[in-house]
N, C-alpha and C positions, 0 to 999 in steps of 0.2 A: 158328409157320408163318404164322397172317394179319399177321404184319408184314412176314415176308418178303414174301407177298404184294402188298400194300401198299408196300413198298419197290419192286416190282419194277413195279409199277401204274405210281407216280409215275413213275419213270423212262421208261414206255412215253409216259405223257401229255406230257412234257419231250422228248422226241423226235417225239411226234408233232408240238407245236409249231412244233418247228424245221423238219420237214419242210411244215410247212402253208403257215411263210414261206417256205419254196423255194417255193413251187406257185404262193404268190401274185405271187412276181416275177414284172414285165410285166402282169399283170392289172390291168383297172380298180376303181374305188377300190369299184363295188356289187359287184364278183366278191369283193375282201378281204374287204370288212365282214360280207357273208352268209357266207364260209369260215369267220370266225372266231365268229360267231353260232354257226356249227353246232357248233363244237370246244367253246365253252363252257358252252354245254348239253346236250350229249351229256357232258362231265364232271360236271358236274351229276347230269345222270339215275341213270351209276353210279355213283357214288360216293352216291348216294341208296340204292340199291339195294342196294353192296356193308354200306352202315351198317346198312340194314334187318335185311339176314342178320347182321351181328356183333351186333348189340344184342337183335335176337330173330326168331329165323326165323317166327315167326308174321307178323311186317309184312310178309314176303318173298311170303309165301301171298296176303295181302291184296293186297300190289303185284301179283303174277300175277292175280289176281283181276279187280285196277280194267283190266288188259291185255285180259285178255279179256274183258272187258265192250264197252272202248271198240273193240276190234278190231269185236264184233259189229255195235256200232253204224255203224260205222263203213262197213261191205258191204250195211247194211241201207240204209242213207245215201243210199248211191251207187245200188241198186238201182232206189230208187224216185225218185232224181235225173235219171238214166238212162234210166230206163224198161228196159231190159237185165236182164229177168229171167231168162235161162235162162243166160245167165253169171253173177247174184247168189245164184242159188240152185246152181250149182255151187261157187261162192266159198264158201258157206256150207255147204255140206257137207266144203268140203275142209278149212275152220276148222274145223268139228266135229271132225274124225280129228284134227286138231294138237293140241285144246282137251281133247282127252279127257285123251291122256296128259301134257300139259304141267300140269293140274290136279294130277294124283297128284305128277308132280317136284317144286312147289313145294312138298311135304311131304315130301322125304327130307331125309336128315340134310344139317346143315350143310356140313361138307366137298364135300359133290356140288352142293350151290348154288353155294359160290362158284366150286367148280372152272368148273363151263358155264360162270358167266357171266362170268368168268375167261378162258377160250380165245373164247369169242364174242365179245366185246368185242375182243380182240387179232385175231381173225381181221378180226370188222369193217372194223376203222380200219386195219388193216396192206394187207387187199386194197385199200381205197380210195384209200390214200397210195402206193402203188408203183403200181397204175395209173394217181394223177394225175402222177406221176413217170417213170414208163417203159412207160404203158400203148399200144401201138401195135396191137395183133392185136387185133379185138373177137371174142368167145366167140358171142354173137348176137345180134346189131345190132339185130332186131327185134323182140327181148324185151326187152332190157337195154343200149342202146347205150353205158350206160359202163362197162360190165364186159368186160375185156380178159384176156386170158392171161398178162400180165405180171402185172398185178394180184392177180388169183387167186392165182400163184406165188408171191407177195411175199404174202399171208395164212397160206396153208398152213404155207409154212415159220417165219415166226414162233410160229405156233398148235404146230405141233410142237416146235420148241426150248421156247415157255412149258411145254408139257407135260412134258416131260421136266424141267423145268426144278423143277416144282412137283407130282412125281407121288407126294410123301411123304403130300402133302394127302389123296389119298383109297387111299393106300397100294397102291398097281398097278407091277407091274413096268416094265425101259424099252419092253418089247412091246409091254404092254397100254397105257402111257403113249402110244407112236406111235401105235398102233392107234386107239384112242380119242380121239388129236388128228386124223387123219386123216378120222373117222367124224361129230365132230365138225365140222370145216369142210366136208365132201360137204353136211350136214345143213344147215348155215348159208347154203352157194349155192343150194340147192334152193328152199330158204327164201324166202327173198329173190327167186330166179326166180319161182317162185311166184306171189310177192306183184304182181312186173313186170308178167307177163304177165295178172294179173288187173285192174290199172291200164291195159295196153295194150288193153283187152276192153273195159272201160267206158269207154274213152274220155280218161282223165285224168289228168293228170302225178302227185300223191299225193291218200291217201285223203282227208286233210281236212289241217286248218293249224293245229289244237292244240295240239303241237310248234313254239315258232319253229326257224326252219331247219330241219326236218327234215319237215315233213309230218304227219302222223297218226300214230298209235298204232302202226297196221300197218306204215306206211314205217319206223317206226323198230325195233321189237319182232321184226318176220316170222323174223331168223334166230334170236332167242332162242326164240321160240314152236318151232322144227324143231327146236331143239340141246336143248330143256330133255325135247322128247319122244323124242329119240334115245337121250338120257342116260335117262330112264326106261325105257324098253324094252330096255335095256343091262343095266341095273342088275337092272329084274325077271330078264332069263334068264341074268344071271349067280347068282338064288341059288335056279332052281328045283331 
């Protein structure tokens, strides 16, 4: 199953490529170079991650771990960058409620690791790549102005076909397969809004630049951190 996996990975990254050089046509040459900084580091990251969970899901714990450490620093950063403490210390409460249960996820079984970070990753890149492709309705402009309805649509339904696609992984029907890719990408926008609107509050386009192309910890993690705590809270009251 993780070859399949991994068979179906490459594949996703080999089409996102091709859709990146569509994107890039007509763009000038710093729009290319930063597009494809972010493609190749974001392949990087998971495939960091995906190895972490195959080789030994304890690194996977760890990696959640250094997440939420740098998340924290991250709000704590900005806070006192800002001067914006009644937004910092809301940010950091609302981390808290993510961090609690995203802590516990990084210790369930392996199957449910790679499955999130599996449809998170596909939700990701799929909503970004159809909205940089066909994104024209923005969802809200003053949270998120590159997050469009096209986009979103073009995540979802990839996130649901991978599900379905790969629901042997943690053995769930095609219901619970939809259901659970569905619940998963609500989790991943939220996420991600989230993160928007707390960078829209403090003032500043991302948390920090320790990620090339991609911003901070947070800019990059925020829908893993909602998707890994959705899948925990899934998982706990599916076996009270």
């Amino acid at each position: 199953m993780e070859q399949l996996l991994y068979g179906i990975l490459g594949v996703y990254f080999l089409l996102g490529g091709v859709l990146i050089a569509l994107v890039n046509r007509g763009k000038d040459a710093t729009y290319r170079k930063n597009s494809w900084v972010k493609y190749f580091v974001y392949l990087v990251l998971i495939n960091a991650l995906f190895i972490a969970i195959l080789w030994n899901k304890q690194y996977f714990h760890y990696a959640g771990l250094v997440i939420m450490a740098f998340g924290l620093y991250e709000i704590f950063r900005n806070m006192l960058s800002t001067g914006k403490y009644p937004i910092g210390l809301i940010s950091l409460l609302l981390f808290s409620v993510l961090a609690f249960p995203f802590y516990h996820f990084t210790l369930l079984d392996r199957p449910w690791l790679f499955y999130t970070l599996f449809l998170t990753t596909v939700f990701d890149a799929f909503s970004q790549l159809s909205g940089q492709l066909f994104g024209k309705r923005k969802i809200l402009p003053g949270i998120s102005p590159n997050k469009t309805l096209e986009g979103t649509i073009g995540g979802v339904l990839f996130a649901v076909a991978t599900s379905v696609m790969i629901r042997g992984l943690i053995e769930t029907t095609l219901a619970g397969a939809i259901f659970l890719s569905l619940g998963l990408a609500a989790a991943a926008f939220f996420g991600d809004l989230l993160a928007s609107l707390a960078k829209r509050k403090f003032g500043i386009k991302d948390f920090s630049q320790l990620i090339p192309g991609h911003g901070g910890f947070l800019d990059r993690f925020d829908s893993l951190l909602a998707t890994g705590s959705f899948v925990y809270i899934y998982f706990s009251l599916s076996f009270l």
